[in-house]
Backbone bond lengths (Angstrom), bond angles and torsions (degrees), N, CA, C in turn:
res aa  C-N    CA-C-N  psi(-1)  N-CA   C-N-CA  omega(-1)  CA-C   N-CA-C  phi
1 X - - - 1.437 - - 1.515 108.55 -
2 X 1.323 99.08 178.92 1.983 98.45 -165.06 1.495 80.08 -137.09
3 X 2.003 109.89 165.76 1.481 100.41 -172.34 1.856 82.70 -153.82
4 X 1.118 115.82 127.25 0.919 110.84 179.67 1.809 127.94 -135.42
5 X 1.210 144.14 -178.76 1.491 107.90 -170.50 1.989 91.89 -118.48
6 X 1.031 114.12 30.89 1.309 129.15 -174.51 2.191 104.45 -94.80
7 X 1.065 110.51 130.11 1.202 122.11 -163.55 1.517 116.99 -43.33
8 X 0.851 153.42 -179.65 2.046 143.63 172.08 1.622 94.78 -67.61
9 X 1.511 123.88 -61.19 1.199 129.87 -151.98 1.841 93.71 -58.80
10 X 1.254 116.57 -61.53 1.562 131.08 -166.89 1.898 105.93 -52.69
11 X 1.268 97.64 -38.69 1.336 113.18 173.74 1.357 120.46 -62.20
12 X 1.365 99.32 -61.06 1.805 119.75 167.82 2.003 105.76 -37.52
13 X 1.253 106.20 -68.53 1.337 123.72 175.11 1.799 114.00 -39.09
14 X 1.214 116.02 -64.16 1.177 128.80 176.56 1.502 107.35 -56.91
15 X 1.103 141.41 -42.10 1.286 148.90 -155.13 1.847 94.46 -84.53
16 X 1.656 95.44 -63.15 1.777 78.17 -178.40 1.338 110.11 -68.39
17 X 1.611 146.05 -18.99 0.921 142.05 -166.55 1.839 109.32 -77.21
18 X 1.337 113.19 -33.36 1.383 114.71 157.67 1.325 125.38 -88.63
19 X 0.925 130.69 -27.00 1.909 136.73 159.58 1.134 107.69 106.35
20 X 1.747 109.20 41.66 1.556 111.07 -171.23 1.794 89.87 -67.02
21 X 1.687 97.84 159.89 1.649 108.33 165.08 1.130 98.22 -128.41
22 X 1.310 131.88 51.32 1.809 145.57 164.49 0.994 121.10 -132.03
23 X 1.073 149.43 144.16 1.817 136.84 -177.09 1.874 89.83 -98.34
24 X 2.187 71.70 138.63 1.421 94.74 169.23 1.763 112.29 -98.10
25 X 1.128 103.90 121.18 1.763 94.50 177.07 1.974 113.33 -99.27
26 X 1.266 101.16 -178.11 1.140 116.10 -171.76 1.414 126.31 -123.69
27 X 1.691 118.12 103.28 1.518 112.64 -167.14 1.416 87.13 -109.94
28 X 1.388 135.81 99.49 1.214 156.13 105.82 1.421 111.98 14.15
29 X 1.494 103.82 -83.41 1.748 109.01 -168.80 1.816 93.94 -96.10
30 X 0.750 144.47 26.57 1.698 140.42 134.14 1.360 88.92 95.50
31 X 1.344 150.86 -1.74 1.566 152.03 -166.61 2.005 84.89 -44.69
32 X 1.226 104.39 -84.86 1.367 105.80 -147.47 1.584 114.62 -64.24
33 X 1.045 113.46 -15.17 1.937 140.77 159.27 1.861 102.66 -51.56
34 X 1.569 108.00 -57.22 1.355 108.82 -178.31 1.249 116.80 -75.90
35 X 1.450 118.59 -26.45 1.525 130.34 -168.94 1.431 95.71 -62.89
36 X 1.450 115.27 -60.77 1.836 127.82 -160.32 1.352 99.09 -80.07
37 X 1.442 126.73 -12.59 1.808 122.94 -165.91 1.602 121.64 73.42
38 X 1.688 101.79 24.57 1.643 104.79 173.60 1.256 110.90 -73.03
39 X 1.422 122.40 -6.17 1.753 132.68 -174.24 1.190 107.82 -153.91
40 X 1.344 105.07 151.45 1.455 104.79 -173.20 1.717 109.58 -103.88
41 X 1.456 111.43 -4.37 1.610 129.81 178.10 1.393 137.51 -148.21
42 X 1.381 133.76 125.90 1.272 125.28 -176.34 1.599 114.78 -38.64
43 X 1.187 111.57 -22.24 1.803 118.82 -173.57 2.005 96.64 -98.17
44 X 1.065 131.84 32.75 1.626 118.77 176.96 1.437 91.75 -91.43
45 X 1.558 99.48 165.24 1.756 116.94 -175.03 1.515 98.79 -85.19
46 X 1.585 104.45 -60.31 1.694 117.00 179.32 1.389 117.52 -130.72
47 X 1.237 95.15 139.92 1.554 105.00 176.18 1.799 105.49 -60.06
48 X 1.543 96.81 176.18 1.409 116.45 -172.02 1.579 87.83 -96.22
49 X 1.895 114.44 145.90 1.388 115.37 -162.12 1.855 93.96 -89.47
50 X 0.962 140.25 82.73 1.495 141.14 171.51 1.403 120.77 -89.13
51 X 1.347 130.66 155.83 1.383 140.18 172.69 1.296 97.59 -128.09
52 X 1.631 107.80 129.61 1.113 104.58 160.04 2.011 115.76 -113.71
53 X 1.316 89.20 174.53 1.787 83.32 -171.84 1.645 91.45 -134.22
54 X 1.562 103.97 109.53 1.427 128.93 -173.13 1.868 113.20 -106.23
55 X 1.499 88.30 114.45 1.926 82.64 177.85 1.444 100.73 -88.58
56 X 1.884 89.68 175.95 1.205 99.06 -145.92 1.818 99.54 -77.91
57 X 1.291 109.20 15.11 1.538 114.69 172.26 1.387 98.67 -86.52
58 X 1.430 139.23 -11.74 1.158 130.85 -172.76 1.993 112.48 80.23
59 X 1.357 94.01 29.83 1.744 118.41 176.46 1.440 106.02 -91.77
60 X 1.695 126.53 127.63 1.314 112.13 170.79 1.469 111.04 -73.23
61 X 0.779 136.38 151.33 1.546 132.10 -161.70 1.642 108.31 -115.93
62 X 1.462 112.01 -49.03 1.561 142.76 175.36 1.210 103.90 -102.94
63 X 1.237 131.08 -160.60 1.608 173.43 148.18 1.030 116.96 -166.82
64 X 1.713 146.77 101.04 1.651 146.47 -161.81 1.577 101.47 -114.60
65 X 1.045 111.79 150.84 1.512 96.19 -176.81 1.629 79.47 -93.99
66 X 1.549 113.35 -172.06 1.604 107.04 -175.25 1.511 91.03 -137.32
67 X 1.429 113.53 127.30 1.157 138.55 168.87 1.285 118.14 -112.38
68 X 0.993 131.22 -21.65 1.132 124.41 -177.94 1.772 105.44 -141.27
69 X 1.317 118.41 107.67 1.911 113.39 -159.34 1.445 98.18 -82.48
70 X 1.586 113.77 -47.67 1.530 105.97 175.35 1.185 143.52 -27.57
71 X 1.747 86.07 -74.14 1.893 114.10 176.72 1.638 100.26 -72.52
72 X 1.307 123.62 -1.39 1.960 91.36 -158.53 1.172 114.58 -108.64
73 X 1.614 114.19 19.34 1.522 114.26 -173.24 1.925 84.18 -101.18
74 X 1.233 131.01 -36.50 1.322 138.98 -171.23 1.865 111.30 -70.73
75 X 1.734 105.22 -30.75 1.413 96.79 178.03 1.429 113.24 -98.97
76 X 1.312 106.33 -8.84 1.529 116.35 154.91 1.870 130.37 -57.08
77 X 1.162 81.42 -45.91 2.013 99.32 -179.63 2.059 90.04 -76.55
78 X 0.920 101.69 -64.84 1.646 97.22 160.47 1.153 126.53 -10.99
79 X 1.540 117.63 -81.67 1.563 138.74 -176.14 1.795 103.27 -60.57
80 X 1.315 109.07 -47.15 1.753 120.12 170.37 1.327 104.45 -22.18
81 X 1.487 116.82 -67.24 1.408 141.21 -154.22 1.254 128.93 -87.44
């Protein structure tokens, strides 16, 4: 999933406009941004671009910073394997 602080509708939009097949959600008040350390304040513009790599216990496994959004879900499943 993708998490972004961009409204449902803007989100909604963006998502079909790139052809995600994951839901993008919407942290509004920055909770889950502050929880992981994508922001350092309820008042930031944008989060920090991170991947995290979550087992299926719900364990963060990684933290990646994200440099590259395209390629990095593919060199991730990569490195997995």
């Amino acid at each position: 999933m993708g998490v972004s602080f961009d409204a449902p509708e803007k989100n909604r939009a963006f998502a079909e406009e790139q052809g995600f097949t994951f839901p993008l959600l919407t942290d509004g008040e920055r909770e889950l941004a502050l929880a992981y350390g994508a922001c350092d304040d309820a008042g930031a513009r944008f989060p920090a671009r991170l991947t995290f790599v979550v087992s299926p216990e719900g364990v963060i496994e990684q933290s990646i910073e994200t440099s590259d959004p395209a390629g990095q879900a593919q060199a991730i499943l990569d490195a997995l394997d």
